[in-house]
KEKE-3310 file (N, C-alpha, C; in steps of 0.2 Angstrom, whole numbers, plus 5000, padded with zeros to 4 digits):
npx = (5004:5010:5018:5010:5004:5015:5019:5008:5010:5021:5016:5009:5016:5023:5012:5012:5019:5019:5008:5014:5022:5025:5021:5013:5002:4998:4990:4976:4967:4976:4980:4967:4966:4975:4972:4962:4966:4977:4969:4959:4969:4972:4967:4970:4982:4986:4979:4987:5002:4999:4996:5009:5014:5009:5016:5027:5026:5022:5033:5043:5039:5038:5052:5053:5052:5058:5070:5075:5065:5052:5041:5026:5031:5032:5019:5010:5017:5014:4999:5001:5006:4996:4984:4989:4992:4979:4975:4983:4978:4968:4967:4975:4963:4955:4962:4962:4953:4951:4961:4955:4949:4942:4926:4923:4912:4912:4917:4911:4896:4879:4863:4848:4831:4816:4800:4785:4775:4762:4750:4743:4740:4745:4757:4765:4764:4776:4786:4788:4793:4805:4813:4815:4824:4834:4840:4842:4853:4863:4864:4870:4882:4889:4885:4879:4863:4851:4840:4831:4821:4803:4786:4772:4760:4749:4747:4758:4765:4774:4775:4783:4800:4815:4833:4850:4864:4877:4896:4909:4910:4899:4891:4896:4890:4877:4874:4865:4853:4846:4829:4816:4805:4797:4781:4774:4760:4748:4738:4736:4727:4717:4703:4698:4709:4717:4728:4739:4747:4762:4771:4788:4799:4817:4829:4848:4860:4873:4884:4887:4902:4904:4916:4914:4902:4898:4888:4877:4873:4862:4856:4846:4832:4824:4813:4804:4793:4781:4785:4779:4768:4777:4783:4780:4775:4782:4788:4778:4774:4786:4796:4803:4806:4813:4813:4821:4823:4829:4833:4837:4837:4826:4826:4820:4821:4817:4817:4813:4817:4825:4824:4830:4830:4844:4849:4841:4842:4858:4854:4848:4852:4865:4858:4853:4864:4869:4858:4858:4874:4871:4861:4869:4877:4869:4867:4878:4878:4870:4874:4881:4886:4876:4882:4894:4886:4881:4877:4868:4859:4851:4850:4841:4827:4815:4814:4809:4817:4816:4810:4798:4790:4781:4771:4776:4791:4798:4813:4817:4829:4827:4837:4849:4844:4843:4839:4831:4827:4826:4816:4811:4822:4830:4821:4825:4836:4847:4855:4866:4866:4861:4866:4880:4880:4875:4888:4897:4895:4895:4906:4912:4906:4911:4924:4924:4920:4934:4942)
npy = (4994:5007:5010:5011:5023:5030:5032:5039:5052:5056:5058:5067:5078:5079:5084:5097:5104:5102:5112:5124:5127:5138:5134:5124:5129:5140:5131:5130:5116:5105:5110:5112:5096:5093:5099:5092:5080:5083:5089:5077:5069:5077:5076:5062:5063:5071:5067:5056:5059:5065:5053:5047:5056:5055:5042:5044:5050:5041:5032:5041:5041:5031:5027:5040:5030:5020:5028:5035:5037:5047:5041:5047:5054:5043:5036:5047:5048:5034:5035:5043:5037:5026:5034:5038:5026:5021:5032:5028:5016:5022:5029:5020:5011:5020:5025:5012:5013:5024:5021:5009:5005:5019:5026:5026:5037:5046:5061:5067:5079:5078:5071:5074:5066:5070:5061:5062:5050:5037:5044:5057:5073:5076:5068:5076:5089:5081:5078:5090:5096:5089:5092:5104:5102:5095:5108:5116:5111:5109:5122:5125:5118:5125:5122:5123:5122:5116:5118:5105:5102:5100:5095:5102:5101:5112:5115:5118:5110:5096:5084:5077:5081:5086:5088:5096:5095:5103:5102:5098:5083:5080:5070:5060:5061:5061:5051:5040:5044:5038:5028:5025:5037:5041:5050:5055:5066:5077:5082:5099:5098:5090:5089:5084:5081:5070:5060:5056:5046:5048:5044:5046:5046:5045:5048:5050:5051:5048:5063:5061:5059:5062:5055:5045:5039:5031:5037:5035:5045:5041:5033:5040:5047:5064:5075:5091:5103:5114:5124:5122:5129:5142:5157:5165:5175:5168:5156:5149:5149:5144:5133:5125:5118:5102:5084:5068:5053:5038:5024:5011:5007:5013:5024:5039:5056:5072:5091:5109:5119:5129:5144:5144:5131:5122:5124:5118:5105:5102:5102:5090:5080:5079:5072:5062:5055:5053:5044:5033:5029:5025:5016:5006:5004:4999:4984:4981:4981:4972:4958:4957:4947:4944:4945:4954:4968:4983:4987:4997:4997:4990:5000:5001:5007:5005:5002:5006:5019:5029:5037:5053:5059:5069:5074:5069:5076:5068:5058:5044:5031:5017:5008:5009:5009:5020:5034:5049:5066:5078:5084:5097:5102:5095:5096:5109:5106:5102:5091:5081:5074:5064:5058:5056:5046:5036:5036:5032:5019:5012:5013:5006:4991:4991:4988:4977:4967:4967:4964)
npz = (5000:5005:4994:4983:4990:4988:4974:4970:4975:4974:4959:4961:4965:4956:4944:4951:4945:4932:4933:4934:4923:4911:4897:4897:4904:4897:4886:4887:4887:4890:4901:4908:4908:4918:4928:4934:4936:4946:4955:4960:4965:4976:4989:4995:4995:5002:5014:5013:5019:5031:5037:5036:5045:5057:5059:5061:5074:5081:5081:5087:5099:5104:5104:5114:5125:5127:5133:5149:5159:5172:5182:5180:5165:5161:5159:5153:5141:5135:5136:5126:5115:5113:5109:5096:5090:5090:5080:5069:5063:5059:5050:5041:5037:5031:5019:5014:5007:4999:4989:4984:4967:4958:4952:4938:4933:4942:4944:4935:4926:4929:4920:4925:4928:4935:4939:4939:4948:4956:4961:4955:4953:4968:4966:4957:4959:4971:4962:4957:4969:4974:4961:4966:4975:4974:4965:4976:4982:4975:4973:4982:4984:4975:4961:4945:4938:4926:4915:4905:4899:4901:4909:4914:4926:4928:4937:4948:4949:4943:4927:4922:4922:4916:4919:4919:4928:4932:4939:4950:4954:4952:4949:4958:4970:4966:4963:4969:4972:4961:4961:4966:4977:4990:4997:5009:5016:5019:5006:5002:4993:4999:5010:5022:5030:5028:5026:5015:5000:4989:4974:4966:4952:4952:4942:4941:4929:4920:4913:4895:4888:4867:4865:4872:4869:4852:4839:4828:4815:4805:4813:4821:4821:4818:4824:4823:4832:4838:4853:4871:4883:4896:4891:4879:4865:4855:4859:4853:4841:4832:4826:4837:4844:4850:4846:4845:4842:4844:4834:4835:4849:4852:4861:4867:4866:4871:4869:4874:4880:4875:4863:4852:4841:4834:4847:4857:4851:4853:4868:4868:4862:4869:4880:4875:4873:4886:4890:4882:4887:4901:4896:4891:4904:4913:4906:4907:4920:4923:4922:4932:4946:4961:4974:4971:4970:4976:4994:4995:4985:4970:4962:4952:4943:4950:4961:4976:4987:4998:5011:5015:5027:5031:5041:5053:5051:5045:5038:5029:5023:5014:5010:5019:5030:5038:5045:5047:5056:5052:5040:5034:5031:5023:5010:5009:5003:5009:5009:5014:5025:5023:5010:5013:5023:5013:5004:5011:5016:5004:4999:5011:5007:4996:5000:5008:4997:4990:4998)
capx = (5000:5015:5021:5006:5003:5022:5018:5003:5011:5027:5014:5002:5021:5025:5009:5010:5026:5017:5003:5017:5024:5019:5020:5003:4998:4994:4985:4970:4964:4981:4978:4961:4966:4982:4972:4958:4970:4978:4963:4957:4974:4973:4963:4974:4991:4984:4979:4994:5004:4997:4998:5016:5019:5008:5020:5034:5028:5023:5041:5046:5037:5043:5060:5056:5047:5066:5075:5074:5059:5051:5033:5020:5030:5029:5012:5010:5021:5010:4993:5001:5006:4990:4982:4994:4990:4974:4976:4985:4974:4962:4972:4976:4959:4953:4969:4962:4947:4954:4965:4951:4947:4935:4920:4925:4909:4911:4918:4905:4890:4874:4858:4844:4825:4811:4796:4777:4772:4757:4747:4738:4741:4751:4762:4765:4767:4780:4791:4791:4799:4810:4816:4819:4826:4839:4843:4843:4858:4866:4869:4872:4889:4890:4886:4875:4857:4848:4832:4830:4813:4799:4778:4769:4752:4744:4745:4764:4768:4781:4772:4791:4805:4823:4839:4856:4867:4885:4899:4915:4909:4890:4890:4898:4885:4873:4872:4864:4848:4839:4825:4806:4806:4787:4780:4767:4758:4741:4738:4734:4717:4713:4696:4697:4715:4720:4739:4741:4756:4762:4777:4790:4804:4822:4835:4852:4863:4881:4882:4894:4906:4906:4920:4909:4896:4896:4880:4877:4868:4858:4850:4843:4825:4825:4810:4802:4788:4782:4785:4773:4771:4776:4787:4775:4773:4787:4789:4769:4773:4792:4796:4809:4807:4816:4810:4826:4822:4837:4829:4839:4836:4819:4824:4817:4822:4814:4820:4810:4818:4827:4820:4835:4833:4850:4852:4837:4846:4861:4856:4842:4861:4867:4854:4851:4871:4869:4854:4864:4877:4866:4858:4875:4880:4864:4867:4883:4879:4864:4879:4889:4883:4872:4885:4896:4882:4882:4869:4864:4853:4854:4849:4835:4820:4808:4817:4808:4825:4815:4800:4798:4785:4779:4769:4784:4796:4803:4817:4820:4832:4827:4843:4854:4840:4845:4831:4835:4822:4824:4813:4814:4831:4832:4818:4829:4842:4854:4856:4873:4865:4857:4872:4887:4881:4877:4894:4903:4890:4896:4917:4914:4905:4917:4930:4923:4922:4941:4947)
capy = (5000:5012:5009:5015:5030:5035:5033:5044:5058:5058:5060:5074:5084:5082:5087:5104:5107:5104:5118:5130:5130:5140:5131:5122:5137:5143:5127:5128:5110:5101:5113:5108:5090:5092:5102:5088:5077:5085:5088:5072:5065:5082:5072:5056:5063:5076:5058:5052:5064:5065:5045:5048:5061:5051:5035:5047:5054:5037:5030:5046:5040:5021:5028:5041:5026:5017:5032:5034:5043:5047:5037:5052:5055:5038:5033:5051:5043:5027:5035:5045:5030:5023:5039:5038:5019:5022:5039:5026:5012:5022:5034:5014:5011:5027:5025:5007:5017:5030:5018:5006:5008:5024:5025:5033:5042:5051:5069:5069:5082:5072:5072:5071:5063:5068:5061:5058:5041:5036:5050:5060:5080:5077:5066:5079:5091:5081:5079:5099:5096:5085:5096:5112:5100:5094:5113:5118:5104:5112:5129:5126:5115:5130:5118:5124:5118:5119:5112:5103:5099:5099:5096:5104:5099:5119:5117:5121:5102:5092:5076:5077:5087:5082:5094:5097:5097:5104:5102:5095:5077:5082:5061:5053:5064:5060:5044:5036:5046:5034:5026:5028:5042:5041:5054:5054:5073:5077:5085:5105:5098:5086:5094:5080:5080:5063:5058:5052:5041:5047:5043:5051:5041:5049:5043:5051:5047:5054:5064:5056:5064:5060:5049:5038:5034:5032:5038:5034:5050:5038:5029:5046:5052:5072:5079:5098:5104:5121:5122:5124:5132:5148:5160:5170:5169:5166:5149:5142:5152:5144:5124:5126:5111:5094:5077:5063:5044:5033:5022:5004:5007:5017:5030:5045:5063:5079:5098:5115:5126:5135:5146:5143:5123:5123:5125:5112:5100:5101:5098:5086:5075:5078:5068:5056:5052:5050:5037:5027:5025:5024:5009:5000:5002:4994:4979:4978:4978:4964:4954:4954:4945:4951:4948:4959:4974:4987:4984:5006:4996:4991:5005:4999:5014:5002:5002:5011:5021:5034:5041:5059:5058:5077:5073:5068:5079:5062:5055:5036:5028:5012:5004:5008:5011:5027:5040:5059:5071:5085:5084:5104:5108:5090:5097:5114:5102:5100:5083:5080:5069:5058:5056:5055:5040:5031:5035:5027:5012:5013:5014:4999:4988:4989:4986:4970:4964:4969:4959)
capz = (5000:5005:4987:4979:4990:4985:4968:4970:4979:4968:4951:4961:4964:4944:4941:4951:4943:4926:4930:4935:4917:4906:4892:4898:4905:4888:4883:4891:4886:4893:4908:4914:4910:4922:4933:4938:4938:4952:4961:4963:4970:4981:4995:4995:4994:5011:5020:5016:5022:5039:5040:5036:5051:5063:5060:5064:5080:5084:5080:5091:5106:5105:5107:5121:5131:5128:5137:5157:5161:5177:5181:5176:5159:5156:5157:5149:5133:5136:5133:5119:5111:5113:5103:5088:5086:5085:5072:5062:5060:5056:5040:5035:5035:5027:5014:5009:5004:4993:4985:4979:4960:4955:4946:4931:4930:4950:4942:4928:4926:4928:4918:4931:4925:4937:4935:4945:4949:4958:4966:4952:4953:4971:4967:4952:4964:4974:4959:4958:4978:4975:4958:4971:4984:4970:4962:4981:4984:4970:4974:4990:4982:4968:4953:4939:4934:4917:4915:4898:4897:4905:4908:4918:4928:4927:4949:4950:4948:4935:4925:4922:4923:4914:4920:4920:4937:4930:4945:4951:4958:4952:4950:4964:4975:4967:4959:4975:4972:4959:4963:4968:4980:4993:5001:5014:5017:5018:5000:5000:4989:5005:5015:5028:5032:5028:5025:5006:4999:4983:4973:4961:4952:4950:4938:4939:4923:4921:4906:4892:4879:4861:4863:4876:4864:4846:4837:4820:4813:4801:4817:4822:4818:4822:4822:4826:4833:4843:4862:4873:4888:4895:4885:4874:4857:4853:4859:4851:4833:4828:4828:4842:4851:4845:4846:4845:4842:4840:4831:4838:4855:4854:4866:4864:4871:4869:4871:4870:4884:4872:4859:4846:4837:4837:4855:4859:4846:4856:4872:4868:4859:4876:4884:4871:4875:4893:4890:4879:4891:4904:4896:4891:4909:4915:4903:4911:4929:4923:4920:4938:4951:4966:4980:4971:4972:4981:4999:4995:4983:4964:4956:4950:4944:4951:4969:4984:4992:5001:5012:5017:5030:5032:5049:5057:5051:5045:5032:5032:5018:5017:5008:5025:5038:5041:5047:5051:5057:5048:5033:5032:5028:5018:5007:5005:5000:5016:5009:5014:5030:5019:5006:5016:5025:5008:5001:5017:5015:4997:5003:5016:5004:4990:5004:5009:4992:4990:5005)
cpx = (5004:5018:5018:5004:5010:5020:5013:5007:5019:5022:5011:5010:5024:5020:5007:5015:5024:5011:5006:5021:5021:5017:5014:5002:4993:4991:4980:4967:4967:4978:4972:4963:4971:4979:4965:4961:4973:4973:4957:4964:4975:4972:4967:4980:4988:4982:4984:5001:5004:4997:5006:5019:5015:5012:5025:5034:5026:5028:5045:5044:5039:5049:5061:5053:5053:5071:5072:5071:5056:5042:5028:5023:5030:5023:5009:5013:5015:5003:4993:5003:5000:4985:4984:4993:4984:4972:4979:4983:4968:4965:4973:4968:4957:4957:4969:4957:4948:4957:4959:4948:4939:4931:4922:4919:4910:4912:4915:4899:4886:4867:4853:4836:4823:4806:4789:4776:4766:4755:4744:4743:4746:4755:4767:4768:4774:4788:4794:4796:4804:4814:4819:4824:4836:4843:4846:4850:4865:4870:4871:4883:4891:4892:4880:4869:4854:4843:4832:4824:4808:4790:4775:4763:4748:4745:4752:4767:4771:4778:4780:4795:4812:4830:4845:4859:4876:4890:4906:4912:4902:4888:4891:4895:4879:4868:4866:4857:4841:4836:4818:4807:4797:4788:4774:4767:4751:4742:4734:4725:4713:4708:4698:4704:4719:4726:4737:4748:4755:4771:4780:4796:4809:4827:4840:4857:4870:4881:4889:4896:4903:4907:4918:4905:4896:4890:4881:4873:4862:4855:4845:4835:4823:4816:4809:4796:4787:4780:4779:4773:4772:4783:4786:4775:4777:4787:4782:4771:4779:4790:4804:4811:4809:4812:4817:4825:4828:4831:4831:4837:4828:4818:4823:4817:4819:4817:4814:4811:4821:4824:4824:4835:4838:4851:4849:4839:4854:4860:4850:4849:4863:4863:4853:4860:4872:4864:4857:4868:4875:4864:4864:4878:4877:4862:4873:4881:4875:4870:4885:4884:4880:4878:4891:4891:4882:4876:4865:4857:4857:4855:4846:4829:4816:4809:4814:4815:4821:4810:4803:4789:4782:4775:4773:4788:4802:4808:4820:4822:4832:4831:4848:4850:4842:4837:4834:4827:4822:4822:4815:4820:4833:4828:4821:4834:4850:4853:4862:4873:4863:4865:4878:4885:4879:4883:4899:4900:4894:4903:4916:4913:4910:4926:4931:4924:4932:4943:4944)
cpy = (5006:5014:5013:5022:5034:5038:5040:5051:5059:5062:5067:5080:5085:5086:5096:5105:5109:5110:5125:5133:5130:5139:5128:5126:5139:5137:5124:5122:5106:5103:5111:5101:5088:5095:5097:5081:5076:5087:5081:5069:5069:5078:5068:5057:5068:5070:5054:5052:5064:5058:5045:5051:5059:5045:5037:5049:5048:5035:5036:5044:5034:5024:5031:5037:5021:5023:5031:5039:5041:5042:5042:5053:5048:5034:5040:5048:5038:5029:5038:5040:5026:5025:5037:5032:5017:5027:5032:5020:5015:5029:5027:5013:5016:5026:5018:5010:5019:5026:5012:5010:5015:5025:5031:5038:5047:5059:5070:5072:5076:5076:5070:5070:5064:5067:5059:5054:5040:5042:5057:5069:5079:5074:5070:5088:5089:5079:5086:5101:5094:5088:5105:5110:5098:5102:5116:5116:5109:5117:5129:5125:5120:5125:5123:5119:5119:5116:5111:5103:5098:5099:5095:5103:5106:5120:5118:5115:5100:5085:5075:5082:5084:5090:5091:5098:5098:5107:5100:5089:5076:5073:5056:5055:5061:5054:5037:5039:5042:5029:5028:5031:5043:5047:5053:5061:5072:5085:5092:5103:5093:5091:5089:5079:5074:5062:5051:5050:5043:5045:5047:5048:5049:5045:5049:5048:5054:5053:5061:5061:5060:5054:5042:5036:5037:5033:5039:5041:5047:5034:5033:5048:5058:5076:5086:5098:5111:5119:5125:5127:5138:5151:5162:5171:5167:5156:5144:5144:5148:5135:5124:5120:5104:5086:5074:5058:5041:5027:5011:5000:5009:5021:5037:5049:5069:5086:5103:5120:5131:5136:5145:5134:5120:5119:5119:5105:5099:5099:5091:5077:5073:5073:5062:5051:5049:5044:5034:5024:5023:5015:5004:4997:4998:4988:4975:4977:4971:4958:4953:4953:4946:4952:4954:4968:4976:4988:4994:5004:4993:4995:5005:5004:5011:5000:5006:5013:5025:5036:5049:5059:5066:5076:5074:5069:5073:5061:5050:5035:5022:5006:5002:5010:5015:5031:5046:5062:5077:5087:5092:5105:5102:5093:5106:5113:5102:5094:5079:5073:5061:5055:5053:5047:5034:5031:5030:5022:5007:5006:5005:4993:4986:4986:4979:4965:4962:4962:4953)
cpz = (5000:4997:4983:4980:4989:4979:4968:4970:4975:4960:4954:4963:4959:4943:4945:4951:4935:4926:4932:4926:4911:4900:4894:4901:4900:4884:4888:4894:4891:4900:4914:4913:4917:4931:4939:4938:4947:4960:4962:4966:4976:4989:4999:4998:5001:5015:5021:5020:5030:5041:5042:5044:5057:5063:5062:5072:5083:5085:5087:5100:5107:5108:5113:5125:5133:5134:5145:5159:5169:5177:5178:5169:5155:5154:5154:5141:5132:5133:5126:5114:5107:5108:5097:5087:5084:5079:5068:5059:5058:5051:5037:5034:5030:5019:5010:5005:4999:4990:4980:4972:4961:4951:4942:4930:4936:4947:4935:4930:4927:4923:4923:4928:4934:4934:4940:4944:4951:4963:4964:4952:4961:4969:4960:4958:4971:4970:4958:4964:4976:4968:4963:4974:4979:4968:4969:4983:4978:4972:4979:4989:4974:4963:4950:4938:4931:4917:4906:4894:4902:4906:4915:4921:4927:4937:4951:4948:4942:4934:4927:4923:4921:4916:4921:4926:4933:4936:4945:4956:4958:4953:4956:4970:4975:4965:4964:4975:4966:4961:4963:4975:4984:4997:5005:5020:5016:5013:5003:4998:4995:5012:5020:5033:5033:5024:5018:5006:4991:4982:4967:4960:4949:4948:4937:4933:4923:4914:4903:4887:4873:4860:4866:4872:4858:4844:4831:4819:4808:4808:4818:4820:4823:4818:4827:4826:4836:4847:4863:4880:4890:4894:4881:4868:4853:4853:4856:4844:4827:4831:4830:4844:4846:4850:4845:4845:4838:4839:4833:4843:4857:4859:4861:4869:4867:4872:4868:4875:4878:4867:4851:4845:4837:4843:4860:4854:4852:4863:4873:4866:4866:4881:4881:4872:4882:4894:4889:4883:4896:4902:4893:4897:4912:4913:4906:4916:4929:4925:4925:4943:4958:4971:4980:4972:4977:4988:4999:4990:4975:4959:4951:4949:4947:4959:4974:4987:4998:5001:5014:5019:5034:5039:5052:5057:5051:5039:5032:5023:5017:5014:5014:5029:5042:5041:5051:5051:5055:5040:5030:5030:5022:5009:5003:5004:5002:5014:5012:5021:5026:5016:5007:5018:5019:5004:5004:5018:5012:4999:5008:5013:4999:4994:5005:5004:4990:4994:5003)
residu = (UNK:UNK:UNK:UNK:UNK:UNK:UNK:UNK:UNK:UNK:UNK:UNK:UNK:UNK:UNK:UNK:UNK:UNK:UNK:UNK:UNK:UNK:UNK:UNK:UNK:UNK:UNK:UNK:UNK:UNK:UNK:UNK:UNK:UNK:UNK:UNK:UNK:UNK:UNK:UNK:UNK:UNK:UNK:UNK:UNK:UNK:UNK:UNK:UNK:UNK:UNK:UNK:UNK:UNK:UNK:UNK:UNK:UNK:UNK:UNK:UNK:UNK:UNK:UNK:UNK:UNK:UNK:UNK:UNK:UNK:UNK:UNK:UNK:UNK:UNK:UNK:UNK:UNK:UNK:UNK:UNK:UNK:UNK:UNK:UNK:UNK:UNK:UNK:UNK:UNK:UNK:UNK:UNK:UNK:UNK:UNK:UNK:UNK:UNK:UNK:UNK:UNK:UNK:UNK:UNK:UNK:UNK:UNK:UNK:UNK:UNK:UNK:UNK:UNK:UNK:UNK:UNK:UNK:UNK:UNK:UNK:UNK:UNK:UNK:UNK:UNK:UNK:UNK:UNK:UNK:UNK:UNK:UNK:UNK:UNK:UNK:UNK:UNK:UNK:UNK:UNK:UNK:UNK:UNK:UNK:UNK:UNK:UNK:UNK:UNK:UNK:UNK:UNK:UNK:UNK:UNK:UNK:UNK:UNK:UNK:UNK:UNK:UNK:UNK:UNK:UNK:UNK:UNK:UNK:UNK:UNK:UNK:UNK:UNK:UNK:UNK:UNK:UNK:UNK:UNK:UNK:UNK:UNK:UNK:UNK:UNK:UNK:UNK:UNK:UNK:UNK:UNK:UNK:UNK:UNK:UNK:UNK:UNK:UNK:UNK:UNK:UNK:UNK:UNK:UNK:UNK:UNK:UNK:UNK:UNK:UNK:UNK:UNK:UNK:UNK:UNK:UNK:UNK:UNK:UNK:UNK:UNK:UNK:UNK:UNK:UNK:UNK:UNK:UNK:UNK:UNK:UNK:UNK:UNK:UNK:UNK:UNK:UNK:UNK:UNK:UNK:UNK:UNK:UNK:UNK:UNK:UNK:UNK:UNK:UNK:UNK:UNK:UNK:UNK:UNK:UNK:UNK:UNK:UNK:UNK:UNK:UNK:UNK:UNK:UNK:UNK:UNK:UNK:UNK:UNK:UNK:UNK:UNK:UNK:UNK:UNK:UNK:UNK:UNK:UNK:UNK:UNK:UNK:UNK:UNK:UNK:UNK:UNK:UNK:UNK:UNK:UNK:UNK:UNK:UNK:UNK:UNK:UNK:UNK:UNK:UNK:UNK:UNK:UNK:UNK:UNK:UNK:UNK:UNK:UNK:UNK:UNK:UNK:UNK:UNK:UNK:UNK:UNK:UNK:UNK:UNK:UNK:UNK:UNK:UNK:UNK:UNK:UNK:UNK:UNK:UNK:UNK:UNK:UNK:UNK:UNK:UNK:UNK:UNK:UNK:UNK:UNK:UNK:UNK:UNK:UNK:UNK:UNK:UNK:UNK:UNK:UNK:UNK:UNK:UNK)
# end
């Protein structure tokens, strides 16, 4: 393990050697490549570091507990021993973590599909929640959201809702979020005040380049139409909105945020690329055996992960039977209680596997 984290921390000292010269300086391209590089090993090589100078000040205390000390400074030495050998099983621990292989998609933008499930007009309304509770999430970690497309119920509520999350780690956040998503609220439209169960599916997909997926342009069938919606006459008078059917596969993406064809062509590709791989990765995982999967769930659209029980100011995740009581701030998208403990689920799982 030492071996590897040298290597590591010898490449992340080239690489801040290469973003000081200015020959890549003035190539942009190189530059962001050299520069996420470096910030993904930034973590690792600072853990490793600190293991380093805990093994030393442990190594420092073995030797003062060799010299001739008095009885208070050696049971002092003694407890500090004790410290530092727990600090450094738990940096190796942590350091076996980091070192297991990464999911190539973690530092990729995501594509996010909400969409209402059972529940008529609320559960239409609780995909509009769970769209804020996402954007909220966002800015809070200064990412970018774009909305793609979208339909509307006329009550504030999302039939659907497809958007953009653009960030640094926008996927290894938030990959842990598809599934079917329940709510249990007494509906606004409820006279009696009876507690309804709706539902509302969310599919996160990490967006793909180019080079990720080939697209034949003769598979393609692109049509136009005019958007709908609100954005004045503009958007009912021109055939803005695109239609996309890859013809092999039979998915089909739609765009008409933008008022430029073009621009709803572009990002409508961009979705139509993140399906595709999406649906190649899901033919892969078909294909690996359950005990290798992950226990946060399989990622499955047709999985129950999560209630939000508005009575109870509750939030239960039923993959790791976690429950936190603070719907409120979840809902303005303090997610970070929920997430964290599915990543470290995640981290321990693939640890098991490993060993």
């Amino acid at each position: 393990m030492d071996e590897k984290l040298q290597a590591l921390e010898d490449r992340y000292e080239e690489l801040s050697a290469l973003l000081a010269d200015p020959a890549v300086i003035g190539n942009p391209s190189e530059y962001q490549k050299y520069a996420r590089e470096h910030a993904r090993l930034s973590d690792i090589v600072a853990a490793f570091r600190d293991y380093k100078r805990t093994l030393q000040q442990l190594a420092d205390t073995l030797a003062l507990l060799n010299e001739h000390l008095d009885d208070e400074m050696r049971e002092m030495a003694k407890a500090e021993l004790n410290d530092l050998k727990a600090q450094v099983e738990a940096f190796e621990q942590n350091l076996k973590v980091m070192l297991l292989p990464r999911d190539p998609n973690d530092d990729k933008d995501v594509v996010v599909e909400v969409r209402a499930g059972t529940g008529g007009d609320e559960a239409a309304l609780f995909a509009a929640d769970l769209f804020r509770m996402y954007s909220r999430y966002a800015e809070r970690r200064g990412w970018k959201t774009e909305v793609v497309d979208s339909s509307d119920n006329g009550l504030g509520g999302f039939k659907e809702i497809v958007f953009t999350i653009e960030g640094q780690g926008a996927y290894s956040r938030l990959k842990f979020e598809s599934g079917v998503h329940r709510v249990q609220r007494v509906p606004a439209t409820e006279a009696q005040g009876r507690i309804h169960t709706s539902t509302a599916t969310v599919a996160v997909l990490p967006e793909a380049e180019e080079v990720d997926v080939a697209i034949n342009p003769g598979d393609l069938q692109i049509d136009t139409y005019r958007s709908g919606g609100a954005g004045g006459q503009h958007v009912n008078k021109t055939e803005s909105a695109i239609r996309i059917t890859h013809l092999p596969t039979g998915v089909v993406v739609t765009c008409q945020d933008e008022r430029s064809q073009m621009k709803n062509k572009d990002k409508a590709m961009k979705i139509l690329r993140a399906k595709l791989y999406d649906l190649a990765a899901q033919q892969q995982a078909d294909a690996v055996s359950a005990e290798r999967r992950s226990q946060v769930g399989t990622g499955e659209r047709s999985e129950k992960i999560r209630t939000y029980n508005f009575p109870q100011s509750r939030v239960t995740d039923h993959r790791i039977g976690l429950t936190v009581h603070k719907l409120e701030f979840i809902m303005d998208g303090d997610l970070d209680d929920l997430i964290d403990p599915l990543i470290t689920n995640a981290e321990a799982e693939r640890l098991r596997v490993a060993e």
